[in-house]
C-alpha positions as CSV (number, residue, x, y, z in Angstrom):
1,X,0.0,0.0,0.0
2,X,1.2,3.6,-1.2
3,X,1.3,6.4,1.4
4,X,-1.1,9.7,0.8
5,X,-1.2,12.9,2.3
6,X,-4.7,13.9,3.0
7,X,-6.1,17.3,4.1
8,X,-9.4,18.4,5.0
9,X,-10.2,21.7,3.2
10,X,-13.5,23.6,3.0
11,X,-15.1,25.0,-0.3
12,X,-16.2,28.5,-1.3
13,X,-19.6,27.5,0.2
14,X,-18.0,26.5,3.8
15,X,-18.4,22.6,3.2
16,X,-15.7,20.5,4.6
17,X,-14.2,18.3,1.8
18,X,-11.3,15.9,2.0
19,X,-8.3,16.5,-0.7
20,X,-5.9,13.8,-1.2
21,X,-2.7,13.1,-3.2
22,X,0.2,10.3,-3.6
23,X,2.5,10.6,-0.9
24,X,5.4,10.9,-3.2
25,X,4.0,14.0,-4.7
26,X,3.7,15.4,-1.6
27,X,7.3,14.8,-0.7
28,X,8.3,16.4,-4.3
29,X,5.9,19.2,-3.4
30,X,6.9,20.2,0.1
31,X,11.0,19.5,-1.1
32,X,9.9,22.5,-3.4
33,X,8.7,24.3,-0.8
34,X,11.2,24.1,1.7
35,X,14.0,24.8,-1.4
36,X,12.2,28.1,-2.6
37,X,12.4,29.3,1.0
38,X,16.4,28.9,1.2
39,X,16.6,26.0,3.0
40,X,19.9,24.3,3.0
41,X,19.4,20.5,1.4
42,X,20.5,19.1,5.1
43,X,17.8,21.2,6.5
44,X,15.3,20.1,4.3
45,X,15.9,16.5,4.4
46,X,15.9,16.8,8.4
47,X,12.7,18.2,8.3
48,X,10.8,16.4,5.9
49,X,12.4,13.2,7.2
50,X,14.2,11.8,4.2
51,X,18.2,11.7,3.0
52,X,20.0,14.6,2.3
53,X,20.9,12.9,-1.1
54,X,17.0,12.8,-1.9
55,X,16.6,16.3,-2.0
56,X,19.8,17.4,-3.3
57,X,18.8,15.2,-6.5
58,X,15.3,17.7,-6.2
59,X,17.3,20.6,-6.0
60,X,19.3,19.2,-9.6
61,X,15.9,18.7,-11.4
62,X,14.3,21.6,-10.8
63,X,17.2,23.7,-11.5
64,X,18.0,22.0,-14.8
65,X,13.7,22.5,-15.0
66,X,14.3,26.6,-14.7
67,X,11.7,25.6,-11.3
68,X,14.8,27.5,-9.1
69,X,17.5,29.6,-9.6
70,X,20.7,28.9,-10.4
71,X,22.6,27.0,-12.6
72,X,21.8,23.5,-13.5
73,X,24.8,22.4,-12.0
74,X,25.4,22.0,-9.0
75,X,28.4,22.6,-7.1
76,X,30.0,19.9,-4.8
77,X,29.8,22.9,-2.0
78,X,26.3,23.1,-2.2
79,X,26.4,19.2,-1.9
80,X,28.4,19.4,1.1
């Protein structure tokens, strides 16, 4: 079984409705997140619980994606 994040959000008319989504999107969501603010990838991985290599492979998508700054490359001091 998959994990999923699940929130419960209400609609313009104040009903309470449940939103869900794939755990791993989540994960690829909130590592946005958490990158856009300036978080370092050690910082982000300790606080959305996963390996600092995890994110720093994020951080290399997005930025070869144009999704954050920077060049595409990234440096091994960033890494480190």
């Amino acid at each position: 079984m998959d994990d999923i994040e699940a929130k419960l959000v209400t609609n313009d008319e104040g009903v309470g409705q449940w939103s869900w989504k794939p755990g791993a999107d989540a994960q690829d969501a909130r590592i946005l997140e958490l990158l856009q603010l300036g978080m370092s990838d050690a910082d982000v991985a300790q606080e959305i619980g996963c390996n600092r290599s995890t994110v720093y492979r994020h951080r290399k998508q997005l930025k070869a994606e144009g999704v954050l700054d920077g060049p595409a490359e990234i440096t091994s001091d960033e890494f480190g």
